[in-house]
BAGU-270422 format. One record per residue (C-alpha): z negated, y negated, x negated. Coordinates in steps of 0.02 Angstrom, whole numbers. Layout:
<marnu zz="Z" yy="Y" xx="X"/>
...
% end
This chain:
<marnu zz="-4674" yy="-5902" xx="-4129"/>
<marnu zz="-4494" yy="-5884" xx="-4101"/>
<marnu zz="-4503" yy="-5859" xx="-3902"/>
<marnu zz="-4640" yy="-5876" xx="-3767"/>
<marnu zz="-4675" yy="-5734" xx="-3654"/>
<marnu zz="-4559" yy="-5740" xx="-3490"/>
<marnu zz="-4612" yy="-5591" xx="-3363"/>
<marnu zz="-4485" yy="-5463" xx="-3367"/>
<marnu zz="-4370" yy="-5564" xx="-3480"/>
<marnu zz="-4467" yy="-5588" xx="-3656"/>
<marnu zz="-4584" yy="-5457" xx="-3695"/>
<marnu zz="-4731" yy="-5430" xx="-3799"/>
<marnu zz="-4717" yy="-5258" xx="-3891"/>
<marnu zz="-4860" yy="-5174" xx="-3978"/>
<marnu zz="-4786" yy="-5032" xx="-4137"/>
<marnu zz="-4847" yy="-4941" xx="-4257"/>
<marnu zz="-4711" yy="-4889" xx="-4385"/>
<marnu zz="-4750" yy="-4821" xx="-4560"/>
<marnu zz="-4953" yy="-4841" xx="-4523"/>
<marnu zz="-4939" yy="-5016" xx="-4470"/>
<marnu zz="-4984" yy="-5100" xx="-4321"/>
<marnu zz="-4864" yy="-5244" xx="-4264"/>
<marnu zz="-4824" yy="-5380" xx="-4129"/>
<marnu zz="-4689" yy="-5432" xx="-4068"/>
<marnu zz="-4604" yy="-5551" xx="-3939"/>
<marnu zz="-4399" yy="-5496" xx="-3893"/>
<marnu zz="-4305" yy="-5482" xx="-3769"/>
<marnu zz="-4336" yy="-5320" xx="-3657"/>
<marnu zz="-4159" yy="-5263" xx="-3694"/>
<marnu zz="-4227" yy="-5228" xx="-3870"/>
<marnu zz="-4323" yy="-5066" xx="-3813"/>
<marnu zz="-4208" yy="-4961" xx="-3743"/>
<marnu zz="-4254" yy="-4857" xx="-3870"/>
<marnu zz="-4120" yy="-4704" xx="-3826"/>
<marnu zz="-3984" yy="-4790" xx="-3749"/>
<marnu zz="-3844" yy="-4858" xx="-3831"/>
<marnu zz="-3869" yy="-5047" xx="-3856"/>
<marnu zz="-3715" yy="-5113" xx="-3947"/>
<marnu zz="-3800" yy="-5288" xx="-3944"/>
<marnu zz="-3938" yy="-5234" xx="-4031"/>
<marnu zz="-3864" yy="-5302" xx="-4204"/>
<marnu zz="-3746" yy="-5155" xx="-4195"/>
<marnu zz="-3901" yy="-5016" xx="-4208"/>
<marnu zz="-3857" yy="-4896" xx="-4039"/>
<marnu zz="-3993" yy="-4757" xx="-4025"/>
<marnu zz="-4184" yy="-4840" xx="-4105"/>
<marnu zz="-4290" yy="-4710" xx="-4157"/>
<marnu zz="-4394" yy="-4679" xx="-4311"/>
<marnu zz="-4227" yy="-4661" xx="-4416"/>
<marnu zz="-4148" yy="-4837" xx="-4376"/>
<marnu zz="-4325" yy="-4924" xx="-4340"/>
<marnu zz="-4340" yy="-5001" xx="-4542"/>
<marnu zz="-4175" yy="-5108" xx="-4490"/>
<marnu zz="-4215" yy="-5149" xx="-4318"/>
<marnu zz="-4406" yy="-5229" xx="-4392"/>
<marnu zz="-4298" yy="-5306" xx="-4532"/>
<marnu zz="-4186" yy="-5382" xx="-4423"/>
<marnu zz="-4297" yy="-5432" xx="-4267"/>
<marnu zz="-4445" yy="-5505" xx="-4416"/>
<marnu zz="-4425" yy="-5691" xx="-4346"/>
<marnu zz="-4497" yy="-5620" xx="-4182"/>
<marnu zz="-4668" yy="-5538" xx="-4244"/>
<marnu zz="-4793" yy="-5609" xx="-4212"/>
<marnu zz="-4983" yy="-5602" xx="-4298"/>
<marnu zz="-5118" yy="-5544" xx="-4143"/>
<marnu zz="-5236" yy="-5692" xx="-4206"/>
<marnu zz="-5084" yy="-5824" xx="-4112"/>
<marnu zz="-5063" yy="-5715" xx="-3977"/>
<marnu zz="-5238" yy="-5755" xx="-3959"/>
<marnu zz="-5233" yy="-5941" xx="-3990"/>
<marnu zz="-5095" yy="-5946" xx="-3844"/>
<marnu zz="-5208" yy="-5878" xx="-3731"/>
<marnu zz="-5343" yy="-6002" xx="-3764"/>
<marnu zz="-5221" yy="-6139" xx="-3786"/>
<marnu zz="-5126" yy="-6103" xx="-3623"/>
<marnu zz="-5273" yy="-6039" xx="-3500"/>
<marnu zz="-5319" yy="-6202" xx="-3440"/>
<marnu zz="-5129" yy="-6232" xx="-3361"/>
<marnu zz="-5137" yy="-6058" xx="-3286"/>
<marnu zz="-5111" yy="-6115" xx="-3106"/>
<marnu zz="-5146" yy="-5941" xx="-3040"/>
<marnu zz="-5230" yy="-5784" xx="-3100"/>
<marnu zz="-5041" yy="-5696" xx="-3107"/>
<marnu zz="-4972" yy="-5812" xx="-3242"/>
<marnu zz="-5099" yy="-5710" xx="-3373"/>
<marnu zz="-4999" yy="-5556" xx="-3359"/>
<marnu zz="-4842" yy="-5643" xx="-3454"/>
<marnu zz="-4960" yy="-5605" xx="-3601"/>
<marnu zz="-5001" yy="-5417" xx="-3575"/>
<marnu zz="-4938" yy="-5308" xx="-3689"/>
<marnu zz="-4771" yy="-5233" xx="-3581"/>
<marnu zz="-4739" yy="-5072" xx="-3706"/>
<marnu zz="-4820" yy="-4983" xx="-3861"/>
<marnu zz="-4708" yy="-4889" xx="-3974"/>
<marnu zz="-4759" yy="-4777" xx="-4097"/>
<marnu zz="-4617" yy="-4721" xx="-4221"/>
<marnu zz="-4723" yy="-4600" xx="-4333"/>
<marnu zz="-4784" yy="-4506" xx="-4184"/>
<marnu zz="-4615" yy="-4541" xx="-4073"/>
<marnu zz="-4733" yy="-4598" xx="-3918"/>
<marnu zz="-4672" yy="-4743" xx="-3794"/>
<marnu zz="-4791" yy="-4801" xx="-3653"/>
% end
């Protein structure tokens, strides 16, 4: 895993382009899906048309659901408080093929 999950900083992203489900761990920045992002490896608008570069570029940061769900295990015991879980909830789902964002 290339970064950790940092509340409002590094996100976890779930998406579903071309029929398949993904993970991923960025930087929130990233998903400003219709805004112009010139440091998003020079890709300004992200939609369905520029998403096959984004994924190629961005492929050090997915991440497979079975260590998302190793961290958990691995890291619930240092949870000092019940907040420090919700680094590790999914912050956005973004699904190209249907053009949905939640």
């Amino acid at each position: 895993m290339k970064l950790m999950p940092e509340y409002a900083h590094n996100i976890i992203v779930g998406v579903v382009f071309r029929n398949q489900w993904s993970w991923y761990i960025t930087e929130r920045e990233y998903w400003f899906l219709n805004v112009e992002m010139e440091d998003r490896f020079g890709i300004e608008v992200l939609d369905e048309t520029t998403a096959a570069e984004f994924f190629r570029l961005i492929s050090d940061f997915r991440v497979p659901s079975t260590e998302l769900s190793q961290m958990l295990v691995d890291l619930q015991d240092s949870f000092q408080h019940q907040d420090e879980v919700l680094e590790f909830v999914p912050a956005l789902y973004v699904h190209f093929d249907d053009r949905l964002l939640y």
